[in-house]
KEVO-979819 format. One record per residue: chain; x, y, z of N, C-alpha, C, O in turn. Coordinates in pm, whole numbers. Example, Ala and Ser with C-alpha at 12.3 -4.5 7.8 and 13.67 -1.06 7.14 Angstrom:
% KEVO-979819
<atom chain="A" n_px="1319" n_py="-569" n_pz="780" ca_px="1230" ca_py="-450" ca_pz="780" c_px="1320" c_py="-330" c_pz="780" o_px="1424" o_py="-332" o_pz="846"/>
<atom chain="A" n_px="1285" n_py="-225" n_pz="708" ca_px="1367" ca_py="-106" ca_pz="714" c_px="1290" c_py="3" c_pz="787" o_px="1341" o_py="114" o_pz="804"/>
This chain:
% KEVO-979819
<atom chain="A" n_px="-3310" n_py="5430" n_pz="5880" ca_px="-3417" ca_py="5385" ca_pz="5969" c_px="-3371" c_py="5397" c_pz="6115" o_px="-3254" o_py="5367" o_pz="6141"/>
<atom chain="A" n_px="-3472" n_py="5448" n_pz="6231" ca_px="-3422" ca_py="5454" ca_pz="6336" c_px="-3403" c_py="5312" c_pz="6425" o_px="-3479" o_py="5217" o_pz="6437"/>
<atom chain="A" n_px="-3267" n_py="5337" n_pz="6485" ca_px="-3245" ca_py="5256" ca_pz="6549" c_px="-3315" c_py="5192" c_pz="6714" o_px="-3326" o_py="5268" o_pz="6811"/>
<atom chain="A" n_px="-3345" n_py="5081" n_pz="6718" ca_px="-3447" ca_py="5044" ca_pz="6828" c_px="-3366" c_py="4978" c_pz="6935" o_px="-3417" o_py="4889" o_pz="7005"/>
<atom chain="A" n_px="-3257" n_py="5013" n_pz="6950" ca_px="-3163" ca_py="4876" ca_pz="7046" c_px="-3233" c_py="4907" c_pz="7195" o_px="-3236" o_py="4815" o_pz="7276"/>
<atom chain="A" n_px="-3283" n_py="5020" n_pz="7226" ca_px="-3291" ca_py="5097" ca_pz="7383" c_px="-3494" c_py="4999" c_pz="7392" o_px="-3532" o_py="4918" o_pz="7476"/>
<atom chain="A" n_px="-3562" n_py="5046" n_pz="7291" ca_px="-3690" ca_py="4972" ca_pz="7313" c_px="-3691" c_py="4848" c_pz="7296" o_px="-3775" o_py="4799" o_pz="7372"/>
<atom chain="A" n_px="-3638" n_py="4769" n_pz="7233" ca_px="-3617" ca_py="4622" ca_pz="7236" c_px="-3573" c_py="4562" c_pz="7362" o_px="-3644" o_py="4481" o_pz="7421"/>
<atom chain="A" n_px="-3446" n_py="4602" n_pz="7410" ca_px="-3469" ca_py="4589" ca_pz="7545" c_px="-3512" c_py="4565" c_pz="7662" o_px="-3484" o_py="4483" o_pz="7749"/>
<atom chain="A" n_px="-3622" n_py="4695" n_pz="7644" ca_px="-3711" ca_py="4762" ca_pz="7761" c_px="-3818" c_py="4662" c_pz="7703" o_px="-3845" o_py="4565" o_pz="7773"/>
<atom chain="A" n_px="-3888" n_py="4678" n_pz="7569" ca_px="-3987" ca_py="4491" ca_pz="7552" c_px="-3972" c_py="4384" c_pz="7626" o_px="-4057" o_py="4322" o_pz="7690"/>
<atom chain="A" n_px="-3874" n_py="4366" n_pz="7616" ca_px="-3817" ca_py="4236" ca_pz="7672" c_px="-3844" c_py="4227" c_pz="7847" o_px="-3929" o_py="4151" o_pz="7895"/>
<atom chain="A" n_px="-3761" n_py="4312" n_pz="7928" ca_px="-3789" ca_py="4330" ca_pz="8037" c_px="-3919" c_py="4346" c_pz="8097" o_px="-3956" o_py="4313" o_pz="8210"/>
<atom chain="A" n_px="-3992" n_py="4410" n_pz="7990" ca_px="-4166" ca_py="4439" ca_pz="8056" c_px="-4195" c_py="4307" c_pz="8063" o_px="-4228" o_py="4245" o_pz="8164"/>
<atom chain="A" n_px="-4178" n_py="4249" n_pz="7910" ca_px="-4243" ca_py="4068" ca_pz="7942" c_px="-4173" c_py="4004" c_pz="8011" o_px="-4216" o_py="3897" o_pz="8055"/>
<atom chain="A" n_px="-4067" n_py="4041" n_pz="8035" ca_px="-4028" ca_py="3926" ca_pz="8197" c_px="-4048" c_py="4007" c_pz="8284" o_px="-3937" o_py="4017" o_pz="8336"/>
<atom chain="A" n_px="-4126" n_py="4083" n_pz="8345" ca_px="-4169" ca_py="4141" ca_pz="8444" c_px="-4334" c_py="4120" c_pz="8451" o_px="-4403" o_py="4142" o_pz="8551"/>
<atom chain="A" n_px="-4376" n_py="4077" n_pz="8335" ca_px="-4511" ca_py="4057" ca_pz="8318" c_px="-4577" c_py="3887" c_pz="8352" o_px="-4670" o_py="3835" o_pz="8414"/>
<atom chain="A" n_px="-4460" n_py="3849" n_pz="8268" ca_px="-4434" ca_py="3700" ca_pz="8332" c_px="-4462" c_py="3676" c_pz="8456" o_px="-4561" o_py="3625" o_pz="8508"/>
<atom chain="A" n_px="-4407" n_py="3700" n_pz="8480" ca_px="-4304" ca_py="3655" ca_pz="8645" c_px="-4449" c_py="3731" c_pz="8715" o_px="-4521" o_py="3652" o_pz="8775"/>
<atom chain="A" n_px="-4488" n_py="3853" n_pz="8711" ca_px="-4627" ca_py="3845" ca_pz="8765" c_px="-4746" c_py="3801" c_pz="8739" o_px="-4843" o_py="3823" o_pz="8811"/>
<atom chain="A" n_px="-4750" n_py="3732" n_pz="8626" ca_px="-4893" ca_py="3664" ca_pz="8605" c_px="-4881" c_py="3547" c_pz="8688" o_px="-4969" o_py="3512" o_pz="8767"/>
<atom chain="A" n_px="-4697" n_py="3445" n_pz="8657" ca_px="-4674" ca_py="3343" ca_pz="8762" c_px="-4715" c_py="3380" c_pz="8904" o_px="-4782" o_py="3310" o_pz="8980"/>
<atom chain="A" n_px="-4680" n_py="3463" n_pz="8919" ca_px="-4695" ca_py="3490" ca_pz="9085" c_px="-4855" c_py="3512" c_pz="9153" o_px="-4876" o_py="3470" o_pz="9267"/>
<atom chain="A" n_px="-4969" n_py="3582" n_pz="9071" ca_px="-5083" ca_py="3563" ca_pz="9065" c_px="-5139" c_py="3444" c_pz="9016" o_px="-5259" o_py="3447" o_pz="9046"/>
<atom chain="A" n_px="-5106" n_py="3313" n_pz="8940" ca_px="-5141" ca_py="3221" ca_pz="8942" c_px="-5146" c_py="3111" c_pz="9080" o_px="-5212" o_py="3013" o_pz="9114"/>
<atom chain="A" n_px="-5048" n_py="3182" n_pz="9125" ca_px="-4976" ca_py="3101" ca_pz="9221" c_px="-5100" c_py="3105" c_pz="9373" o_px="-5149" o_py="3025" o_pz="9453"/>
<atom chain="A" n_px="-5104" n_py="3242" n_pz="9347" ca_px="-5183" ca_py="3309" ca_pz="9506" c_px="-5350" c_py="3293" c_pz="9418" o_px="-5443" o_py="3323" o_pz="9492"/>
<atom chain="A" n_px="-5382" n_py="3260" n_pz="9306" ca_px="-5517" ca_py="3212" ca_pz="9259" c_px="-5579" c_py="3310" c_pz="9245" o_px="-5698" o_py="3292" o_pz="9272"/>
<atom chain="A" n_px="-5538" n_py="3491" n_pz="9189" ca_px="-5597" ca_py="3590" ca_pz="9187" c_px="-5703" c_py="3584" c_pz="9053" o_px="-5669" o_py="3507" o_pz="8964"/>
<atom chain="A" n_px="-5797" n_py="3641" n_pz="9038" ca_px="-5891" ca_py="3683" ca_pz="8958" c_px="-5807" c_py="3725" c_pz="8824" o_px="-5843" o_py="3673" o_pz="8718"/>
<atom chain="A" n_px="-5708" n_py="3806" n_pz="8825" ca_px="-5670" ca_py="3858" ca_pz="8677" c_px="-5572" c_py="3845" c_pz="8669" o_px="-5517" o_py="3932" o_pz="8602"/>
<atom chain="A" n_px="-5473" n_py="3727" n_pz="8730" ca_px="-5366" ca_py="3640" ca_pz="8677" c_px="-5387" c_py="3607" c_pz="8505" o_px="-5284" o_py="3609" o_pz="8437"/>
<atom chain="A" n_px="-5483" n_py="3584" n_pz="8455" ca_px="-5500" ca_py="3521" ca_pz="8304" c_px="-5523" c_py="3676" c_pz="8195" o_px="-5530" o_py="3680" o_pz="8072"/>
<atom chain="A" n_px="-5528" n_py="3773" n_pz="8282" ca_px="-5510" ca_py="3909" ca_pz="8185" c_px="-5384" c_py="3914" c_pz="8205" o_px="-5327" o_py="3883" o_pz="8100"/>
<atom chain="A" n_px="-5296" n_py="3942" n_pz="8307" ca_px="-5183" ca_py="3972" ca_pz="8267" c_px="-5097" c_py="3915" c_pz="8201" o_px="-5006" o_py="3969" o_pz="8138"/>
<atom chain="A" n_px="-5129" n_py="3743" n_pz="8214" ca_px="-5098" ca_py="3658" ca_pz="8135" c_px="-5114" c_py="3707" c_pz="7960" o_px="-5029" o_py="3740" o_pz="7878"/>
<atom chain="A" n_px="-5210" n_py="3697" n_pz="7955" ca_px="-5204" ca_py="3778" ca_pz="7796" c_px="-5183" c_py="3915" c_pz="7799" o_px="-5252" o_py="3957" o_pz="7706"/>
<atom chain="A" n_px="-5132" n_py="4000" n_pz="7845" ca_px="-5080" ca_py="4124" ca_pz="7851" c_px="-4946" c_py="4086" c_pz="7825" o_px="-4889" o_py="4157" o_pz="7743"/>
<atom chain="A" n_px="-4854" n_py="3954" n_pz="7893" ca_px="-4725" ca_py="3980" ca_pz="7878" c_px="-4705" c_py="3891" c_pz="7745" o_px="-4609" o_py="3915" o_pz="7671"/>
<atom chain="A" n_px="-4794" n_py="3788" n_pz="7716" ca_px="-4798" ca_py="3789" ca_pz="7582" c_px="-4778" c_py="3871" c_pz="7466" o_px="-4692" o_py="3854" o_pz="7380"/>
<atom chain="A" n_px="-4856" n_py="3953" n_pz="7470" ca_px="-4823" ca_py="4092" ca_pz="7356" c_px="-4756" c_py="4139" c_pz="7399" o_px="-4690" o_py="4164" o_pz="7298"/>
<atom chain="A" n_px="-4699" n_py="4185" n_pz="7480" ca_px="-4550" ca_py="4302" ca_pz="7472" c_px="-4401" c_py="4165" c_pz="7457" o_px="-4285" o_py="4198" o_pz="7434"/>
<atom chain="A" n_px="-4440" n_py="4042" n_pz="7474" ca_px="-4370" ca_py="3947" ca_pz="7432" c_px="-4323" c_py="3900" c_pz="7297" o_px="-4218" o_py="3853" o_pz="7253"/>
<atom chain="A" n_px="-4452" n_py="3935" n_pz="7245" ca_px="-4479" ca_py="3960" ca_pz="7080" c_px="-4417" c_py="4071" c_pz="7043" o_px="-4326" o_py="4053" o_pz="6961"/>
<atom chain="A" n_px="-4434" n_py="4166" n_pz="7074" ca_px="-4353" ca_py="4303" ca_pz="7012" c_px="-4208" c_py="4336" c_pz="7006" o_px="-4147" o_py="4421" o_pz="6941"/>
<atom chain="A" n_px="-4146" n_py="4193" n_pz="7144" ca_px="-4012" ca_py="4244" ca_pz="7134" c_px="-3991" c_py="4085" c_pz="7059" o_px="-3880" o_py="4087" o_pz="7005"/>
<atom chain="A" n_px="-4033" n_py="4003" n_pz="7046" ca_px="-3989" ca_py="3910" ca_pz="6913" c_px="-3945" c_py="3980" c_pz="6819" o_px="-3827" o_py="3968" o_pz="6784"/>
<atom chain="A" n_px="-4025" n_py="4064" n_pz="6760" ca_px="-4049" ca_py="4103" ca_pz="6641" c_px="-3958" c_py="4223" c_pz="6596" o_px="-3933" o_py="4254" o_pz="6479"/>
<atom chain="A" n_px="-3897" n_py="4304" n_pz="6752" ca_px="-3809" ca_py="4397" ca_pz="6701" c_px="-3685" c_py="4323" c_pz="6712" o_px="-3584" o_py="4352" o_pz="6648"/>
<atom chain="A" n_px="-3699" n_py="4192" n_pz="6827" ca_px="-3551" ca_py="4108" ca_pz="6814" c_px="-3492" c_py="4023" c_pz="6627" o_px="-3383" o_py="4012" o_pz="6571"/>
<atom chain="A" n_px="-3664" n_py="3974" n_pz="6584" ca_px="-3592" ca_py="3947" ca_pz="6427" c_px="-3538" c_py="4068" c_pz="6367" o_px="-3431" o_py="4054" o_pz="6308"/>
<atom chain="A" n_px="-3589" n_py="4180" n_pz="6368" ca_px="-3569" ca_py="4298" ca_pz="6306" c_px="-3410" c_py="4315" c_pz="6314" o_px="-3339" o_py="4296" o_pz="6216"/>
<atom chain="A" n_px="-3359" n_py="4354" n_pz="6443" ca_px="-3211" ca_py="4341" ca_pz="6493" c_px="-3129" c_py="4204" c_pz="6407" o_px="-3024" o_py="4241" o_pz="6356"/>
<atom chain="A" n_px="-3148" n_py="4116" n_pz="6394" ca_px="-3089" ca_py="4005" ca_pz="6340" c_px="-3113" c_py="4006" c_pz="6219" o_px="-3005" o_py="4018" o_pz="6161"/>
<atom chain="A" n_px="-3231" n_py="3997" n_pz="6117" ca_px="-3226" ca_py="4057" ca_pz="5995" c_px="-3117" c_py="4156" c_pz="5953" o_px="-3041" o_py="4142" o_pz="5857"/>
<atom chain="A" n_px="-3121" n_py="4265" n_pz="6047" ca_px="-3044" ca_py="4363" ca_pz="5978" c_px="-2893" c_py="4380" c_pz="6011" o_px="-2811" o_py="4461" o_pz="5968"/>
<atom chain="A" n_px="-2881" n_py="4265" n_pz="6112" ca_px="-2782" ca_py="4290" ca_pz="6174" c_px="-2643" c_py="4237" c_pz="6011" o_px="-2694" o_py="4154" o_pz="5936"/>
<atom chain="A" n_px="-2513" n_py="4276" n_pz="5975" ca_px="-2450" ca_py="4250" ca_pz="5882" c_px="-2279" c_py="4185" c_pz="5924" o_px="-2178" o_py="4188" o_pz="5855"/>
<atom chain="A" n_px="-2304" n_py="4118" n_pz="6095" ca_px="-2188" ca_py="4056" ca_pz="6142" c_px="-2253" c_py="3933" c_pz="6215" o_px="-2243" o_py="3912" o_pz="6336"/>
<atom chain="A" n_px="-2323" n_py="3851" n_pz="6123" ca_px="-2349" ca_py="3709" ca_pz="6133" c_px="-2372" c_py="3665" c_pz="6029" o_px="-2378" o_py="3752" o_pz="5942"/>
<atom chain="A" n_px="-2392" n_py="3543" n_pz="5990" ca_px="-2428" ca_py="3447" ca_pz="5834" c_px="-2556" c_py="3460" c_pz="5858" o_px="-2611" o_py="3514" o_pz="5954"/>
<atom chain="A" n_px="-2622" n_py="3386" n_pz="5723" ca_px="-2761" ca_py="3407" ca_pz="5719" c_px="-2782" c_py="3214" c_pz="5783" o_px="-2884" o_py="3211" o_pz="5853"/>
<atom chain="A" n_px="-2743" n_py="3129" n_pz="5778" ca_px="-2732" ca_py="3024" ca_pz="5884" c_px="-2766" c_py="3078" c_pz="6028" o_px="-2857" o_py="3024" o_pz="6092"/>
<atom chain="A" n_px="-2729" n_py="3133" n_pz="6056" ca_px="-2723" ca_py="3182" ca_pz="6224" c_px="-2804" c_py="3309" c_pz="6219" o_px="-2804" o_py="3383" o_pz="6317"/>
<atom chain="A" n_px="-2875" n_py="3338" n_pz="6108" ca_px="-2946" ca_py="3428" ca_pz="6118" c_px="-3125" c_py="3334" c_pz="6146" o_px="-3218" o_py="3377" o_pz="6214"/>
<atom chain="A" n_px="-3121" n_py="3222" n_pz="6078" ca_px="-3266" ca_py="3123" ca_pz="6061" c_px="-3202" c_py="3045" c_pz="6205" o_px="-3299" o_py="3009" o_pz="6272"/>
<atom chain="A" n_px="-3087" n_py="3012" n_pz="6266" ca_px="-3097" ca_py="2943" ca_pz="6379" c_px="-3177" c_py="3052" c_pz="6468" o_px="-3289" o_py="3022" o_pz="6511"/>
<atom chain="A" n_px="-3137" n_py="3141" n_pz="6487" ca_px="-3169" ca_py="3250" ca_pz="6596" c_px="-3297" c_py="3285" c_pz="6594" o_px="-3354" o_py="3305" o_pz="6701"/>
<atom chain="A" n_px="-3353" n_py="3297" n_pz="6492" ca_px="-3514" ca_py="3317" ca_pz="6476" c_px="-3600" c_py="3216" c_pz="6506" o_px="-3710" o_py="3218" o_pz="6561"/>
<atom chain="A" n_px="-3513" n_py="3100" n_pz="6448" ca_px="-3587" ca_py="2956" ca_pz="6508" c_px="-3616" c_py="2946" c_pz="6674" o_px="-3717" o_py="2922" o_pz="6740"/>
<atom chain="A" n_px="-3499" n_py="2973" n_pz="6702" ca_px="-3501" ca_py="2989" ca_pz="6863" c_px="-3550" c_py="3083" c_pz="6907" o_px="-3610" o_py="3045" o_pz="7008"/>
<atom chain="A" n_px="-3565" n_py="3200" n_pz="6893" ca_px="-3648" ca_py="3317" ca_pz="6946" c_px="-3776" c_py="3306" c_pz="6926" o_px="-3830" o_py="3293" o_pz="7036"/>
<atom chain="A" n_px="-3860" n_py="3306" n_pz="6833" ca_px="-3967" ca_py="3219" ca_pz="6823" c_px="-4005" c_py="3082" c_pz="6895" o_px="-4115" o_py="3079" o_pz="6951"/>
<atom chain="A" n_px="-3954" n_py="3009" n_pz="6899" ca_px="-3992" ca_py="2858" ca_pz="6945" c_px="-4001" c_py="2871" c_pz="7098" o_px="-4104" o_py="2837" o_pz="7156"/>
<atom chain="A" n_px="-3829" n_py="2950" n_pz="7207" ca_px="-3845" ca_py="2923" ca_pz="7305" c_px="-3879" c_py="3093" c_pz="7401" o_px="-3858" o_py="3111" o_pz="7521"/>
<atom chain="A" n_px="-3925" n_py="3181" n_pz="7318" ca_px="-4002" ca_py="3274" ca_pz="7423" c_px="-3871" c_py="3329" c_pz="7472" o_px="-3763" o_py="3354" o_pz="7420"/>
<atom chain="A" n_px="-3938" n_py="3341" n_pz="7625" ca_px="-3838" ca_py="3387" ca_pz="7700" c_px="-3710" c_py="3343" c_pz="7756" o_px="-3617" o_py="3423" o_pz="7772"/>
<atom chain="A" n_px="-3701" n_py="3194" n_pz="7792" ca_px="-3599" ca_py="3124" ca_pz="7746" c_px="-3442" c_py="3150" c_pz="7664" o_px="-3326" o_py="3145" o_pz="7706"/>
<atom chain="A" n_px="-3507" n_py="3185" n_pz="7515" ca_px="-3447" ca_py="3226" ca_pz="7402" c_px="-3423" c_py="3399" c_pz="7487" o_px="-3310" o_py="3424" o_pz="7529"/>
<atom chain="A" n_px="-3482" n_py="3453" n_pz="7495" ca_px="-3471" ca_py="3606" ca_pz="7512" c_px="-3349" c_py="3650" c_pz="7582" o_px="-3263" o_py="3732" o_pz="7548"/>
<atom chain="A" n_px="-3368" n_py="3534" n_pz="7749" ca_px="-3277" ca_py="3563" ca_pz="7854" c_px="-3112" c_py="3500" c_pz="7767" o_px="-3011" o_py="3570" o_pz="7767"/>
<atom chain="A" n_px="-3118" n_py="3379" n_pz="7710" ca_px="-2989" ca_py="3378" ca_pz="7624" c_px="-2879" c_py="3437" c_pz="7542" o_px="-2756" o_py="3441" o_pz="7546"/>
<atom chain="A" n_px="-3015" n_py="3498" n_pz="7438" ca_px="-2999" ca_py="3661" ca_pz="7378" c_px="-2928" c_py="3768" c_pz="7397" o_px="-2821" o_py="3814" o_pz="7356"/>
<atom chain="A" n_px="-3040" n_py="3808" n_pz="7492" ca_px="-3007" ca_py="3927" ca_pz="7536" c_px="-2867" c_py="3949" c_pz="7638" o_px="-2829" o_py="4066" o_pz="7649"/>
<atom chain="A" n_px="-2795" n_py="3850" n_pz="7707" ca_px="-2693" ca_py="3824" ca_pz="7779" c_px="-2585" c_py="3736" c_pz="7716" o_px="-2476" o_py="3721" o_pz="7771"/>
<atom chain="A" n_px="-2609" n_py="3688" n_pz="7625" ca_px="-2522" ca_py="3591" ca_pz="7571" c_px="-2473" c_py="3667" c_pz="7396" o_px="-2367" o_py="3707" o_pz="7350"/>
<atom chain="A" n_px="-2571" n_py="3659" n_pz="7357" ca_px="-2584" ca_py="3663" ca_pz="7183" c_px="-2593" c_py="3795" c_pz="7113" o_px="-2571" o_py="3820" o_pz="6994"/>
<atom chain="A" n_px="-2636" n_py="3885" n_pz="7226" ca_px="-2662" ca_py="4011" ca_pz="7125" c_px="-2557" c_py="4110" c_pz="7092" o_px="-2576" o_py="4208" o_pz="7019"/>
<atom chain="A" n_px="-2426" n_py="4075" n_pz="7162" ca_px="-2327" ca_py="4191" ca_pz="7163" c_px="-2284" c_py="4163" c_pz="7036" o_px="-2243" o_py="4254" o_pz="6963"/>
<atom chain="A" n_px="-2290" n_py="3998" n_pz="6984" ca_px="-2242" ca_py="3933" ca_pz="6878" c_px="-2332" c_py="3992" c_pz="6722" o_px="-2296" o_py="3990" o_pz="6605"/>
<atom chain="A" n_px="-2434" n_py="4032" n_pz="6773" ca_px="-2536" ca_py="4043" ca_pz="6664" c_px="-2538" c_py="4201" c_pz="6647" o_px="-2482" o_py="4238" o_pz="6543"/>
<atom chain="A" n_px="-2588" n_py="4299" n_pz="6724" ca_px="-2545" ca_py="4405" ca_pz="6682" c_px="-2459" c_py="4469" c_pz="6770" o_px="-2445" o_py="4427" o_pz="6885"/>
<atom chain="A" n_px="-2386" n_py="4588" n_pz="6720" ca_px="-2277" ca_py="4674" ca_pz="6790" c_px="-2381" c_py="4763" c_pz="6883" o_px="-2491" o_py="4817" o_pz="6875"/>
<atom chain="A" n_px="-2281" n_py="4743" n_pz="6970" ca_px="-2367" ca_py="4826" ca_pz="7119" c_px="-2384" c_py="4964" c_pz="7117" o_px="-2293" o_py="5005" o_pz="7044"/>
<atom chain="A" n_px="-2425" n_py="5022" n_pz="7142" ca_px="-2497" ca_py="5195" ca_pz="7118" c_px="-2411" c_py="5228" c_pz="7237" o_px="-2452" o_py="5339" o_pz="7268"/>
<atom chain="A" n_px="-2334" n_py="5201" n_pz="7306" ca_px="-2236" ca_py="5323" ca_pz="7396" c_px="-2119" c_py="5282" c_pz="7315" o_px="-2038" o_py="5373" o_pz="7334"/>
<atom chain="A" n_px="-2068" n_py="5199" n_pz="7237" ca_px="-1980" ca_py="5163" ca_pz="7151" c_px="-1958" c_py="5223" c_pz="7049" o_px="-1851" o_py="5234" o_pz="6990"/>
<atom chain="A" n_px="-2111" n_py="5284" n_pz="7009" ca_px="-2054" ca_py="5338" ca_pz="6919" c_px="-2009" c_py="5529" c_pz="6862" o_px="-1946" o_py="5588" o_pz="6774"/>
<atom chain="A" n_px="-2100" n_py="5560" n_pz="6993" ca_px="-2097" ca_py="5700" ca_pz="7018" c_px="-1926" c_py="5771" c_pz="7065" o_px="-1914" o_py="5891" o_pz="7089"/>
């Protein structure tokens, strides 16, 4: 199965870039602050979903720390993501310039 480490990523970053501008149009009271708001929702959703994928398959963690991590990626959004993705993921799968 092909490997997704490069689009999971780039998910991630769109929804904190999507974020961070719906905040910023809430802020200034624009008209379609609440679309982008649900715009960064779904691409928020999509990189959940390739982040369980990565941890499911990942085969250098327990399955304990496999239901903590999902618990938390799920529950706290982006929160969980920024942790993740800087903290947790080198642990979860092997890095793609690592392994070439």
């Amino acid at each position: 199965m092909k490997n997704l480490y490069q689009q999971t990523t780039q998910a991630f970053y769109f929804s904190l870039i999507f974020y961070i501008g719906a905040i910023v149009l809430f802020l200034l009271k624009v008209s379609i602050a609440p679309i982008l708001f649900s715009f960064a929702l779904l691409v928020s959703l999509i990189w959940i979903f390739l982040t369980i994928r990565e941890i499911m398959l990942s085969g250098r963690i327990a399955n304990s720390e496999r239901l903590l991590l999902i618990i938390f990626i799920i529950l706290l959004n982006i929160f969980a993501g920024l942790v993740y993705f800087f903290l947790l993921r080198k642990r979860v799968v092997l890095d793609q310039n690592k392994k070439k």
